[in-house]
C-alpha positions as CSV (number, residue, x, y, z in Angstrom):
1,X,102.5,72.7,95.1
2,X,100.8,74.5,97.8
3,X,97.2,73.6,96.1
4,X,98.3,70.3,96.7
5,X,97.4,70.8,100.9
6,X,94.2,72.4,100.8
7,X,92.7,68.2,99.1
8,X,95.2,67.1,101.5
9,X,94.1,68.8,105.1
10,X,90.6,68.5,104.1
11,X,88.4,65.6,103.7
12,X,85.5,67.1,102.1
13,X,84.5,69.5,98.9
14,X,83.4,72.2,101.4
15,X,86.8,71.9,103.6
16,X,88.7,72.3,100.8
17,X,86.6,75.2,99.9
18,X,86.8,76.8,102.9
19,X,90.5,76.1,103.5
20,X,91.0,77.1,100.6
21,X,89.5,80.7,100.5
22,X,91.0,81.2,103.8
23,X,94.8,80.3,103.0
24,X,94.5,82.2,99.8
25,X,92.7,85.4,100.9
26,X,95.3,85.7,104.3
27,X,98.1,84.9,102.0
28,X,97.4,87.4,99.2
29,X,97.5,90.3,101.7
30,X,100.5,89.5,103.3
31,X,102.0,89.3,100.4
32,X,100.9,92.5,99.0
33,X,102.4,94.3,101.5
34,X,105.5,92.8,101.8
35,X,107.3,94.3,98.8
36,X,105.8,97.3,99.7
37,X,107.2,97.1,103.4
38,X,110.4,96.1,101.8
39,X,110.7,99.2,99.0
40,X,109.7,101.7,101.8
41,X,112.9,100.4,103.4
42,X,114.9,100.6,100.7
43,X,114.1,103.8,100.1
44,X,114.8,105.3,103.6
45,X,117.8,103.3,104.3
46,X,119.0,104.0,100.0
47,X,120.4,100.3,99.8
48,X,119.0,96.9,99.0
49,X,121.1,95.7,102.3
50,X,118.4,95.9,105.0
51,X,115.6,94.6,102.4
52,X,117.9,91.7,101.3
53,X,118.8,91.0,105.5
54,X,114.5,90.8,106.1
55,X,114.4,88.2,103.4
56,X,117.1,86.1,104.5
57,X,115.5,86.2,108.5
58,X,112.4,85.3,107.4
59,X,113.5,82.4,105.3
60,X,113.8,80.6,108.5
61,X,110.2,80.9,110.6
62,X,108.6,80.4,106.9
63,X,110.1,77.0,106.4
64,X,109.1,76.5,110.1
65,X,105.8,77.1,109.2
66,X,105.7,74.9,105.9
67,X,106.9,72.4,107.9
68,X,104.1,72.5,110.3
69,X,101.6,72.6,107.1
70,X,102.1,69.5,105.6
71,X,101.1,67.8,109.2
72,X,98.9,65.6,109.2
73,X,95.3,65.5,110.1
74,X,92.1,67.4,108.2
75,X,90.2,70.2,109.1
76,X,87.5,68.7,110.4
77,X,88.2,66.4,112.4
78,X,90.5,69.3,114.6
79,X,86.7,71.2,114.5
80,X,85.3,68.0,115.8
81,X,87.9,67.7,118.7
82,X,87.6,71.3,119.1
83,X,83.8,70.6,119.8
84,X,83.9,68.4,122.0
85,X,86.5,70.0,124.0
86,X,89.2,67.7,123.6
């Protein structure tokens, strides 16, 4: 469903490109390390109990965040207020 936002916030090929390859590439690496993050704790705390706590605090600002995402508005036309300094 997340696919769905890229055509949504952009209105052109090349904004959907670009948002696109953004969103993806940041999102790949923070999700590579997170399981990582999360086994290294579980191995110095021994339990799944810390691990399973960061999951359930994070559930929170994430669904803040996907609730900012489906905003509205496109890509470009924040770059064009960005350029002329609204």
């Amino acid at each position: 469903m997340i696919l769905v936002l890229f055509s949504r916030h952009a209105s052109t090929p090349a904004g959907t490109a670009a948002l696109s390859s953004f969103s993806q590439g940041i999102g790949y690496v923070l999700a590579c390390i997170g399981p990582f993050l999360l086994g290294a704790l579980k191995d110095a705390t021994g339990s799944f109990l810390w691990p399973i706590w960061i999951q359930l605090l994070m559930f929170v600002p994430l669904t803040i965040c996907g609730l900012i995402a489906i905003g509205s508005g496109t890509i470009e036309d924040e770059l064009e207020a960005t350029a002329s300094g609204q």
